[in-house]
TORTILO-691929 format. One record per residue (C-alpha): residue in one letter; x, y, z. Coordinates in pm, whole numbers, padded with zeros to 5 digits, always signed. Example, Ala and Ser with C-alpha at 12.3 -4.5 7.8 and 13.67 -1.06 7.14 Angstrom:
REM residues 2
a+01230-00450+00780
s+01367-00106+00714
***
This chain:
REM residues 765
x-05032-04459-06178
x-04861-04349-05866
x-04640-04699-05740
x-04343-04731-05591
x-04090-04929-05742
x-04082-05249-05625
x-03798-05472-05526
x-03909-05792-05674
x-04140-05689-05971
x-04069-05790-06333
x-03723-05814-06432
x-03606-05859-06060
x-03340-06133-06004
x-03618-06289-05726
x-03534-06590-05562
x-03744-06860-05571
x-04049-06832-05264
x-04169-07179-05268
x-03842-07314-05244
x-03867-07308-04837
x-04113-07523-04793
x-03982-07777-05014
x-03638-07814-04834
x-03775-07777-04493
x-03981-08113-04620
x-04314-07913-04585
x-04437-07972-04961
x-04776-08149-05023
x-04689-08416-05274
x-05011-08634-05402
x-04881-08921-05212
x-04895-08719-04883
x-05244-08635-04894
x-05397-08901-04659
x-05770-08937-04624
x-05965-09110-04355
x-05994-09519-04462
x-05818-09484-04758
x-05759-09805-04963
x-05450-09840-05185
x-05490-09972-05537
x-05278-10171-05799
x-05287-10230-06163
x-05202-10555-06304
x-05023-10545-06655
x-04913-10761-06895
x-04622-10929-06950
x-04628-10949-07346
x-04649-10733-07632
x-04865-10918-07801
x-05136-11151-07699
x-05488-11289-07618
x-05599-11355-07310
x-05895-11495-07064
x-05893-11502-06718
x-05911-11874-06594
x-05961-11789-06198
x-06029-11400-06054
x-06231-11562-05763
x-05880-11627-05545
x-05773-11294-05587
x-06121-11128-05456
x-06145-11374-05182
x-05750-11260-05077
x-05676-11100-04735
x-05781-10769-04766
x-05911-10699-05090
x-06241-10558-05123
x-06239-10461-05561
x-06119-10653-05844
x-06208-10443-06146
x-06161-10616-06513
x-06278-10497-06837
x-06631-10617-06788
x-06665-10453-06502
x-06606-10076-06646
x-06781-10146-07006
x-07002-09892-06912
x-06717-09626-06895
x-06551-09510-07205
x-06171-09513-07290
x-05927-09279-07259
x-05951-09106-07590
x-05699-08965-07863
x-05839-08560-07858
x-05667-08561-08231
x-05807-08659-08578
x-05610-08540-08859
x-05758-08473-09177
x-05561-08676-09462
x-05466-08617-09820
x-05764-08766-09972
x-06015-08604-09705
x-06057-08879-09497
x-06022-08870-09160
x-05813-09091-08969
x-05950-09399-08753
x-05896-09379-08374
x-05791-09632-08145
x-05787-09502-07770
x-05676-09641-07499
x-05931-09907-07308
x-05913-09849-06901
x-05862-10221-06884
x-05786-10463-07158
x-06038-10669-07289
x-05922-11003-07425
x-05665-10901-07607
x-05343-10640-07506
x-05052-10451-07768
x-04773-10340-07539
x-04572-10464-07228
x-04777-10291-06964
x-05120-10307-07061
x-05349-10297-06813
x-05587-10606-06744
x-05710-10582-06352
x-05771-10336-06113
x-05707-10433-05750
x-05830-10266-05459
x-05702-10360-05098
x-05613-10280-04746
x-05250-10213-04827
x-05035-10148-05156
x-04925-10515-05081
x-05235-10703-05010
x-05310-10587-05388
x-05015-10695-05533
x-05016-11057-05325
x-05391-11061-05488
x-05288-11011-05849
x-05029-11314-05863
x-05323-11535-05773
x-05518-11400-06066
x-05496-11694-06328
x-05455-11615-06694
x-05442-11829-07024
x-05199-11566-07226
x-05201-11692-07649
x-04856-11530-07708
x-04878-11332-08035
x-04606-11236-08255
x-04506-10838-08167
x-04399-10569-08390
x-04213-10327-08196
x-03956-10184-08462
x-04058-09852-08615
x-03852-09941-08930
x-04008-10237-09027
x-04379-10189-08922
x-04487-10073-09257
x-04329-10335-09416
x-04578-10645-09633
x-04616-10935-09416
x-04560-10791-09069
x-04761-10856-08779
x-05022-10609-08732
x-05117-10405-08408
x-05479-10324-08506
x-05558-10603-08806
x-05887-10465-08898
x-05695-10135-08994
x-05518-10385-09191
x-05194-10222-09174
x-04993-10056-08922
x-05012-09720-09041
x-05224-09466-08802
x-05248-09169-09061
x-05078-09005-09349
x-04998-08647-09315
x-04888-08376-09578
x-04785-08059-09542
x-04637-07812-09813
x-04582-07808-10190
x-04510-08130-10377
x-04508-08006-10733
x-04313-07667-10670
x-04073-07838-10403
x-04040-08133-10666
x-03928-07827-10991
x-03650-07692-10714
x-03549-08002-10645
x-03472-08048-11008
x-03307-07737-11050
x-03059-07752-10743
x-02702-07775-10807
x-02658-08033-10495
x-02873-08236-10281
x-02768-08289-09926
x-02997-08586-09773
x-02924-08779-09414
x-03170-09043-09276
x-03170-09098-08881
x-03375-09215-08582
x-03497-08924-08331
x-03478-09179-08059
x-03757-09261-07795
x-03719-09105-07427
x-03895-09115-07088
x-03976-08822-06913
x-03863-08951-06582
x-03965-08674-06361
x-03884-08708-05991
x-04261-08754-05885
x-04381-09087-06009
x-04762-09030-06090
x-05061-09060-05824
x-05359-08992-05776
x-05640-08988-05443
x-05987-09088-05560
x-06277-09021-05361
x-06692-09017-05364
x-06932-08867-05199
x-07242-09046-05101
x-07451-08754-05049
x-07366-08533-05272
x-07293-08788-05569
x-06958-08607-05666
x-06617-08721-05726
x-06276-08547-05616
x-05965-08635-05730
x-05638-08539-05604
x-05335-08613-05828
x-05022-08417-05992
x-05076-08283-06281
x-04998-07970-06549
x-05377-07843-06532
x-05672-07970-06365
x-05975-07837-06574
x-05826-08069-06867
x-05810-08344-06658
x-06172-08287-06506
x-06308-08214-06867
x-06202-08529-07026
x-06273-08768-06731
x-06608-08667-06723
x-06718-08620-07085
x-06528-08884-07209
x-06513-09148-06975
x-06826-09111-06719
x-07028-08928-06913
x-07110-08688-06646
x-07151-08308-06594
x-06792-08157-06554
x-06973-07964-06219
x-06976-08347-06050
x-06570-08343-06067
x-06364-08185-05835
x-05985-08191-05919
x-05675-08086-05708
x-05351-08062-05749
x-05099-07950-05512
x-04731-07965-05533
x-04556-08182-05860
x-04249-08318-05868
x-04195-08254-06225
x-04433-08282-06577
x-04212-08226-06868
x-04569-08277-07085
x-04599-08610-06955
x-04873-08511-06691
x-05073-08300-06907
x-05287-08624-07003
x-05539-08823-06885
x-05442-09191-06792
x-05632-09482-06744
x-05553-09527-06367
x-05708-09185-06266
x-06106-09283-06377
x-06019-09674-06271
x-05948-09510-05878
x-06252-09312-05972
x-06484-09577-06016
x-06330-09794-05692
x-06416-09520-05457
x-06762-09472-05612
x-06815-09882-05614
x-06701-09907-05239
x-06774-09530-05067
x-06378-09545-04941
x-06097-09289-05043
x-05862-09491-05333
x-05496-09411-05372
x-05315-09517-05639
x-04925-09459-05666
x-04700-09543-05965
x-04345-09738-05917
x-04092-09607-06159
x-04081-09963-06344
x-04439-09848-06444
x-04321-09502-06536
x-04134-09648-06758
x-04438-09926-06908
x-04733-09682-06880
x-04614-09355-06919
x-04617-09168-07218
x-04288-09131-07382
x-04175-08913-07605
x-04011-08844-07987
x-03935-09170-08167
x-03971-09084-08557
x-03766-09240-08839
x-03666-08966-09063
x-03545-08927-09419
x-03486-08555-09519
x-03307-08359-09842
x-03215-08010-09861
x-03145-07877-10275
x-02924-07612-10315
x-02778-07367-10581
x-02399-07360-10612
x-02388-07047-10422
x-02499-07219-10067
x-02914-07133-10154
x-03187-07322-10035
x-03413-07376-10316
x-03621-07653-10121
x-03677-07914-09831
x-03839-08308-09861
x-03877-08447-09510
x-04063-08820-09488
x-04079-08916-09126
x-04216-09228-08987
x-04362-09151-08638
x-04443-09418-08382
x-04752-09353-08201
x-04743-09705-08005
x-04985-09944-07935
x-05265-09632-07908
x-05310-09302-07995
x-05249-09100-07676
x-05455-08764-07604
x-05245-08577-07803
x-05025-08792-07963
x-05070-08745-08356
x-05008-08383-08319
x-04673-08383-08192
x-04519-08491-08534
x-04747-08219-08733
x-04678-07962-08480
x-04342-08055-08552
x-04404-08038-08934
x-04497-07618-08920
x-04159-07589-08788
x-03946-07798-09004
x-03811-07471-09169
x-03647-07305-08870
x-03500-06966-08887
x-03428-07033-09279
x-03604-06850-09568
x-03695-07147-09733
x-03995-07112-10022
x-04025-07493-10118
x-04169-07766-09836
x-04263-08120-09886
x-04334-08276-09597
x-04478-08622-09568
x-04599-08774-09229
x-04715-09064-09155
x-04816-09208-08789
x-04715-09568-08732
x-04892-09833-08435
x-04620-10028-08284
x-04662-10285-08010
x-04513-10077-07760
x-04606-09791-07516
x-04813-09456-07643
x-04612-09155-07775
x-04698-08800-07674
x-04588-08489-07597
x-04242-08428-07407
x-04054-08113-07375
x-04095-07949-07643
x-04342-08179-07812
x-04261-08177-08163
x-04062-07828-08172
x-03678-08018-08094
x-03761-08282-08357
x-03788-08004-08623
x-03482-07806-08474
x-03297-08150-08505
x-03374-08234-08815
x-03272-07904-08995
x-03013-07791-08802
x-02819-08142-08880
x-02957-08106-09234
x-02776-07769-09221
x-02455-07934-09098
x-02435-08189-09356
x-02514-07965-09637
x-02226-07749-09520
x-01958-08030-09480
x-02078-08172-09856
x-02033-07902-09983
x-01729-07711-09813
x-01871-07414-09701
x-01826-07266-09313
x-02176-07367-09145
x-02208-07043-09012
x-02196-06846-09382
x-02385-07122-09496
x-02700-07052-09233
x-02630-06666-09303
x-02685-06697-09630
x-03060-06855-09578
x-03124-06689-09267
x-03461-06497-09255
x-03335-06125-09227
x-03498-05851-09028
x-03650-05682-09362
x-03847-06000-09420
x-04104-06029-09086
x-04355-06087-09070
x-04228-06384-09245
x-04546-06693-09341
x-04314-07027-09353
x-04424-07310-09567
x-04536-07466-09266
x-04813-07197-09182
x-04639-07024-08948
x-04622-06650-08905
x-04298-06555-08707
x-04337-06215-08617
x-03936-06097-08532
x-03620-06237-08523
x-03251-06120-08585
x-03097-06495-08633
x-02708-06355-08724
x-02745-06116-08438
x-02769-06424-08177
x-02558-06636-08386
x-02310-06402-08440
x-02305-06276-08069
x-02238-06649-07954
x-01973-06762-08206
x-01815-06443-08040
x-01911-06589-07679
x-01789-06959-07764
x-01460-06804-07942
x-01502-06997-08193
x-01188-06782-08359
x-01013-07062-08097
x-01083-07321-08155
x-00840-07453-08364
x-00609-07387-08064
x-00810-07590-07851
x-00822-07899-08091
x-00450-07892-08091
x-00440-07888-07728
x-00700-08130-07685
x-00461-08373-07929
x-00143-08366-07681
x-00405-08547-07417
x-00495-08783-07659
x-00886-08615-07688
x-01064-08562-08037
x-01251-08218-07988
x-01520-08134-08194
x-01770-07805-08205
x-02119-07796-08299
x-02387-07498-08351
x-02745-07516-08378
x-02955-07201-08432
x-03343-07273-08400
x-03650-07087-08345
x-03995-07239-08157
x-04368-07169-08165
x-04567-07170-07800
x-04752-06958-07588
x-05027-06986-07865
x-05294-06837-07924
x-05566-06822-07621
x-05562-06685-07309
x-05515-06745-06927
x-05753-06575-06718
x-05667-06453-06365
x-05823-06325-06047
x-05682-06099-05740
x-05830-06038-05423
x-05728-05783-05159
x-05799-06025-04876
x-05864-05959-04518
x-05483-05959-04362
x-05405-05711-04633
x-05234-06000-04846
x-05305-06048-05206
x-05406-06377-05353
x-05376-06462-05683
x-05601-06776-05872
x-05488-06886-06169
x-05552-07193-06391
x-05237-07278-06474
x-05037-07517-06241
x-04631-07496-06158
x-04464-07881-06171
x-04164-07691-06017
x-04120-07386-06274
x-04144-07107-05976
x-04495-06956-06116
x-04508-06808-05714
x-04195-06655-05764
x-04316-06500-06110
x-04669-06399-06096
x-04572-06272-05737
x-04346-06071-05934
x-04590-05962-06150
x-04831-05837-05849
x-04545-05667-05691
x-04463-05436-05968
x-04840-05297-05978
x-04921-05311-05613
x-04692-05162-05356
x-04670-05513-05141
x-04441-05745-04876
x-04365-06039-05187
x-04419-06294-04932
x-04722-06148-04872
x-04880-06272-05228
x-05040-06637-05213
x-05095-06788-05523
x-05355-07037-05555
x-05346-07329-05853
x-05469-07660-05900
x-05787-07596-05773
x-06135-07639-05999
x-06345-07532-05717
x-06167-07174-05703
x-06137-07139-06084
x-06404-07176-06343
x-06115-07204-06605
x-05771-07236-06693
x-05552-07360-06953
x-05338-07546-06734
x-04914-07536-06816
x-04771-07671-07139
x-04615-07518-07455
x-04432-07258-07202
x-04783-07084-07218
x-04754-06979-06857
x-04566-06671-06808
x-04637-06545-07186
x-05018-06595-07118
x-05063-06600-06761
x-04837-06376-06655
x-04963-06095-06902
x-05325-06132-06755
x-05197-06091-06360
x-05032-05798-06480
x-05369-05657-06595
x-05575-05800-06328
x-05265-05638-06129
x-05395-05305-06254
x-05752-05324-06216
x-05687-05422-05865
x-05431-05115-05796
x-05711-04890-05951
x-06022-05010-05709
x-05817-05019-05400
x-05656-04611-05483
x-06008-04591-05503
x-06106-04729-05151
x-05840-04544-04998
x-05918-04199-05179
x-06280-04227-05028
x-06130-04310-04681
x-05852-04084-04687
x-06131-03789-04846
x-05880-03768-05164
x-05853-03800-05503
x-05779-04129-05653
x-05488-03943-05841
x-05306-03878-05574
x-05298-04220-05395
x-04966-04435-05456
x-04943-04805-05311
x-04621-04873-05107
x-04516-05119-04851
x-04852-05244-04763
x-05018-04943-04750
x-05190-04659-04941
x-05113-04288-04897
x-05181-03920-05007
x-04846-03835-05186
x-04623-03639-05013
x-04801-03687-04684
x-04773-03935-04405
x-05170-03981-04440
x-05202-04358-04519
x-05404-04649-04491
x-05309-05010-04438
x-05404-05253-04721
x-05621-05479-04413
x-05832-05171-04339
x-05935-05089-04699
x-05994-05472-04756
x-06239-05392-04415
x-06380-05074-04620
x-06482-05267-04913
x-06849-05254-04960
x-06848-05563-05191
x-06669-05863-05288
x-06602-05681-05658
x-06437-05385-05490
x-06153-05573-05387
x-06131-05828-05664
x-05940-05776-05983
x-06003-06000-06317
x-05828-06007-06678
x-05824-06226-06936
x-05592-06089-07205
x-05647-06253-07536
x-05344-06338-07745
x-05447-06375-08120
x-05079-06549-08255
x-04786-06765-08074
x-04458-06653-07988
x-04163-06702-08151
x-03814-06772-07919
x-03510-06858-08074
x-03118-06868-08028
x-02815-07012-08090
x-02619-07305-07860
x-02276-07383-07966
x-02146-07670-07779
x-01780-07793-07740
x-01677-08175-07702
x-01388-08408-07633
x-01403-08810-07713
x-01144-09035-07537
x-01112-09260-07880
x-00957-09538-07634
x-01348-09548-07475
x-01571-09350-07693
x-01682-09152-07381
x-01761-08842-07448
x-01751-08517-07249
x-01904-08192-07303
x-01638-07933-07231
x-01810-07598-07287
x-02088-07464-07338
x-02257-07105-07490
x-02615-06979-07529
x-02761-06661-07644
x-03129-06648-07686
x-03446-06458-07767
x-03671-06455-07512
x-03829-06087-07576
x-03810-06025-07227
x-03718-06162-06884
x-03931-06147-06618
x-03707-06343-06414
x-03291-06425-06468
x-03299-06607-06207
x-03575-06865-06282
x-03489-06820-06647
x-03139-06961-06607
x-03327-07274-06443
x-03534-07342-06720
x-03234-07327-06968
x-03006-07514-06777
x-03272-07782-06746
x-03363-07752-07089
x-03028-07803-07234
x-02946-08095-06947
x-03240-08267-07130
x-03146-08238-07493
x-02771-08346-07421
x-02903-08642-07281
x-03090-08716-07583
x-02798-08683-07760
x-02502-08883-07544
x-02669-09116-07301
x-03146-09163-07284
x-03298-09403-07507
x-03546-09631-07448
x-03466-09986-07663
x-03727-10266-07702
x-03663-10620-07775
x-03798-10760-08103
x-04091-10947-07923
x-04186-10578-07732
x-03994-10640-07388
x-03890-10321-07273
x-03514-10369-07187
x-03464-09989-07044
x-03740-10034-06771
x-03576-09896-06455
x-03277-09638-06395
x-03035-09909-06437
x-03078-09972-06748
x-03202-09581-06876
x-02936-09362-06848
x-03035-09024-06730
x-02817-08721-06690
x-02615-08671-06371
x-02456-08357-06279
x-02085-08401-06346
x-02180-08488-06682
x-02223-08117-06799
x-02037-07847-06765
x-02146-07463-06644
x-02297-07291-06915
x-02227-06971-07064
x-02563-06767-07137
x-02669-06450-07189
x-02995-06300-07375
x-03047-06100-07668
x-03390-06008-07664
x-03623-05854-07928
x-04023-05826-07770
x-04229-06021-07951
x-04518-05808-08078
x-04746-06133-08036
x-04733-06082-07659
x-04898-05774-07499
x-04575-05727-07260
x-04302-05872-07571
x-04291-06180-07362
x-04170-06502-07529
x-04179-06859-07359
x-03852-07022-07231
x-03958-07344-07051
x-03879-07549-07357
x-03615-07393-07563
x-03334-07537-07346
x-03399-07856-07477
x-03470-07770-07882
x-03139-07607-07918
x-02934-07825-07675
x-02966-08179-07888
x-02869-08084-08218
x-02608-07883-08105
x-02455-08138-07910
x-02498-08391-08220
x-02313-08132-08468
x-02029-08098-08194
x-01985-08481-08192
x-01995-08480-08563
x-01734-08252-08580
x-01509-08420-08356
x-01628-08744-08538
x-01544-08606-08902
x-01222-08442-08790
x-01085-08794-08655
x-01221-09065-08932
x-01407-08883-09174
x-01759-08984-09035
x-02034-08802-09034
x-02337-09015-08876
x-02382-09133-08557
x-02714-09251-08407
x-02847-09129-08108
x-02805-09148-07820
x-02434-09162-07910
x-02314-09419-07609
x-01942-09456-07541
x-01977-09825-07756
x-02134-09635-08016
x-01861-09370-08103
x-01617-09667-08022
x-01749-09845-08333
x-01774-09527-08522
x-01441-09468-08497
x-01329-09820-08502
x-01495-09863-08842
***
């Protein structure tokens, strides 16, 4: 195909399009969408973990200034909840039972937050005057909010008629074969820690815009989101019961997801049914102390894991038991996270022997779901400090010790005892490229300099591997439109990735075009039948390979149009700078005019849905540097080094975003985010005072570079990136503290997030 190459198309260093409009102010945020009598809504919750309840007086509130709804659970019986999409099938057959989350509360509520009333008024604070008049008899119930102890005889029970607090049981692997290495090995590392709870807290609180139409007897809903056909899907199925063609769903600009607004949540269908109820537009807009109560939030497992070895540095086998807190409910997705986690638990090792026991624990607290990486960095932490604590025990370098179980070229495709299939991978390539990078060779040079300012310095490494982009597709849709621009619909939706800057980028390399001159279009169900939405870094692998296609199809028809207006053949037409032309000549033909020449819509439309039958498979290695004041316990990241496997970039630019994100995240884990409950269920972390996220000057630039090897997964040897930041970033960081930790006082455990009081104490004894 005759096109010119393209300044911007795949591989460019583009910057970011959309970034104009959101410094000049100009982005379209749910809560700037204003409609015509809109009404502003507000959810009462409740104050305790635990209790029984009746409502002794709702009449004041609905009689307030300005209210015109008070919804309670009566009032939406006929709507269903918002339900758990998982049911895991357990060791003895059974399936699992599900409790989902009730839009409001009836009688009874199991975390700080629950929702019990709906109010509806003129303004945000007419509703909230109206709930503190609504009178309620609370019976104050003991609370079980410890993940530890819920499984323990005689503890009070979230769900009693399940008549314990265990959600499901899990297992994955061999028992007998792992149990016949296990008594074979020469040693046996184990190390038991708590993959602490975290909040996504994206910029963007959630909101939503509910309205109804009288006359047509259809909803729409505006609200930010990761993908609006899920959202439409499961509010109407599941909770009105209604054709999905009655739901119209937008989503415009999104001030972050991080997983966290891929679900449903109860506030979307409660707005839902208030507009219906009273024919007005209902807005409803979270504070960030509900973020923190009625958000998902992420991780929290309890984990227990051994790793048998032969007394060359083998790996004969692996036992994991993790305890994973679900909360109160099962979220949409929540139960998969840990299992998704448990098909990873291997990592880049060549490990034969797995036993892997799960089980899913109800806490009185808020629902657990995904979060970046949902599932993938728990595994990554777990075996890359296994890996670290086998290597101390047993004196070997870390770095021969993960060579010596690293899966080598010769071996993929490689099936893990986790059902994987990882399809390439050079492990000591990347590892070996960034202990080179970090100069490692060094570092004993830097500890010693580190000493005369009274610093402990420590280095950590963690080498991991992640499944996404899986299996599925992303269908997409060009149109040659009648300016000459290009538009682009696709179904997944950018919460601040740069998908404009990428499948622009995508469009450009197939069609000779201005890159400002591509819309795309997302967040839309009237303009797409379909669409996956964005999660599991699907976008780019997925999407992006299907614009590339529907790229071509579109080049094809419109060398076409211009061959039969130009009296040529096709062959000879190339696409450049807006135009088509006879090569070699200055006969041409602006884009506009052959948009005019199409006889039909399908001439100037191109489709593709590419099909991708297996996930990808990115991995890398993150070697991160410390220093520890011992007089504080602060600690400060010093330096930083990444090589990765991302198959191919389609972007440096927006790539180093993701990965600088990524890795900002998984620090934070490490050093500072945590979410801690009281033992009666109060959430003590509920605002940013209290919830330490990561600032800028806590970090230092990074150092990274790829080494790339195309999947052959992907039609175009794409891999995802959005999440691997974050998977290698937290157990690298731990190992580096661990180091510095070890070095100083001989320990080698520190719960996370390691505070400054925390690795005080450590090293205070």
């Amino acid at each position: 195909m005759n096109i010119a190459t393209p300044k911007f198309g795949v591989g460019a260093s583009a910057l970011r399009k959309e970034d104009r409009k959101l410094i000049m102010g100009e982005g379209a945020f749910t809560d700037d969408v204003r409609a015509e009598g809109e009404l502003r809504a507000y959810v009462l919750r409740s104050p305790h973990a635990a209790a029984r309840f009746r409502f002794a007086d709702i009449e004041a509130a609905r009689a307030s200034e300005g209210v015109h709804l008070v919804l309670t659970a009566s009032d939406v019986a006929h709507l269903g909840p918002v339900t758990n999409q998982v049911t895991l099938k357990q060791p003895d057959g059974t399936r699992h039972a599900q409790k989902h989350i009730p839009l409001l509360c009836d009688g009874e509520v199991r975390h700080v937050g629950d929702a019990v009333a709906f109010i509806v008024a003129d303004t945000l604070e007419q509703a909230q005057d109206a709930s503190e008049l609504i009178d309620i008899d609370w019976d104050i119930e003991d609370a079980q909010a410890d993940l530890a102890t819920a499984l323990d005889a005689d503890r009070p029970l979230v769900w009693p008629d399940l008549e314990t607090n265990q959600a499901f049981l899990y297992r994955t692997g061999d028992i007998e074969k792992t149990g016949k290495a296990f008594a074979q090995a020469d040693h046996v590392t184990t190390i038991d820690f708590i993959n602490n709870r975290l909040v996504s807290n994206y910029m963007e609180t959630r909101a939503c815009l509910a309205q109804w139409d009288d006359e047509t007897r259809k909803f729409t809903l505006t609200l930010g989101s990761q993908g609006v056909h899920g959202i439409r899907d499961t509010i109407a199925k599941d909770i009105f019961r209604m054709d999905v063609e009655d739901f119209r769903v937008i989503t415009r600009d999104v001030g972050g997801g991080f997983g966290t607004k891929a679900f449903n949540y109860r506030e979307y269908p409660l707005s839902l049914e208030a507009a219906r109820r009273l024919s007005r537009p209902v807005k409803w807009v979270s504070d960030r102390t509900e973020h923190f109560l009625a958000d998902a939030h992420g991780r929290d497992n309890k984990v227990t894991a051994s790793l048998a070895m032969d007394n060359d540095g083998r790996i004969l086998g692996l036992k994991i038991d993790v305890m994973a807190n679900m909360g109160a409910y099962l979220s949409q997705f929540g139960p998969f996270i840990p299992v998704f986690g448990a098909s990873m638990a291997t990592g880049v090792y060549d490990i034969q022997n797995l036993d892997f026991k799960l089980r899913g624990v109800y806490t009185h607290t808020t629902p657990v779901d995904a979060y970046r990486g949902a599932g993938r960095p728990e595994a990554a932490f777990l075996i890359e400090r296994l890996i670290d604590a086998a290597a101390r025990e047993i004196g070997m370098p870390v770095a021969e010790l993960r060579r010596r179980n690293f899966i080598r070229p010769e071996q993929f495709p490689y099936h893990t005892p986790g059902g994987r299939m990882y399809d390439v991978g050079e492990f000591d390539g990347h590892m070996t490229r960034a202990l080179e990078k970090a100069n490692v060779a060094g570092f004993s040079d830097r500890i010693r300099e580190a000493e005369t300012r009274g610093k402990l310095r420590g280095l950590g490494t963690a080498v991991y591997i992640e499944a996404c982009a899986f299996a599925g597709s992303e269908p997409a849709r060009l149109t040659l439109d009648a300016d000459g621009g290009i538009t682009l619909y696709i179904g997944t939706q950018t919460n601040g990735q740069g998908h404009a800057t990428a499948y622009s980028q995508f469009v450009a390399e197939q069609i000779g075009i201005d890159f400002d001159k591509i819309t795309v279009r997302q967040g839309d169900t009237a303009e797409l039948a379909k669409g996956g939405g964005t999660g599991g870094s699907r976008s780019i692998p997925l999407g992006g390979v299907s614009v590339s296609a529907a790229s071509r199809v579109l080049a094809d028809k419109m060398k076409k149009l211009a061959a039969d207006e130009l009296e040529a053949s096709a062959a000879d037409i190339e696409l450049v700078d807006g135009t088509a032309r006879i090569v070699g000549t200055d006969r041409v033909i602006s884009y506009a005019d052959m948009a005019k020449a199409a006889k039909s819509d399908d001439d100037r439309t191109g489709l593709a849905d590419v099909v991708q039958d297996e996930a990808t498979y990115p991995n890398g290695t993150h070697i991160c540097e410390v220093e520890i004041d011992p007089e504080t316990g602060k600690v400060e990241v010093v330096r930083y080094t990444i090589v990765d496997d991302f198959g191919m970039t389609v972007n440096p630019v927006l790539l180093l975003g993701q990965i600088h994100g990524g890795v900002v995240q998984g620090v934070a884990q490490c050093l500072s985010e945590g979410v801690v409950y009281s033992e009666d269920g109060q959430l003590l972390t509920a605002s940013l005072m209290d919830y330490a996220v990561p600032r800028a000057d806590n970090l230092p630039f990074f150092d990274f570079e790829t080494r790339n090897i195309p999947s052959t997964t992907n039609a175009m040897g794409i891999k995802g990136a959005g999440e691997a930041g974050t998977i290698g970033a937290c157990p690298a960081a731990m190992n580096a503290l661990v180091d510095a930790l070890d070095r100083a006082r001989g320990v080698r455990q520190i719960e996370m997030p390691a505070t400054p009081q925390r690795v005080w104490e450590a090293l205070n004894g």
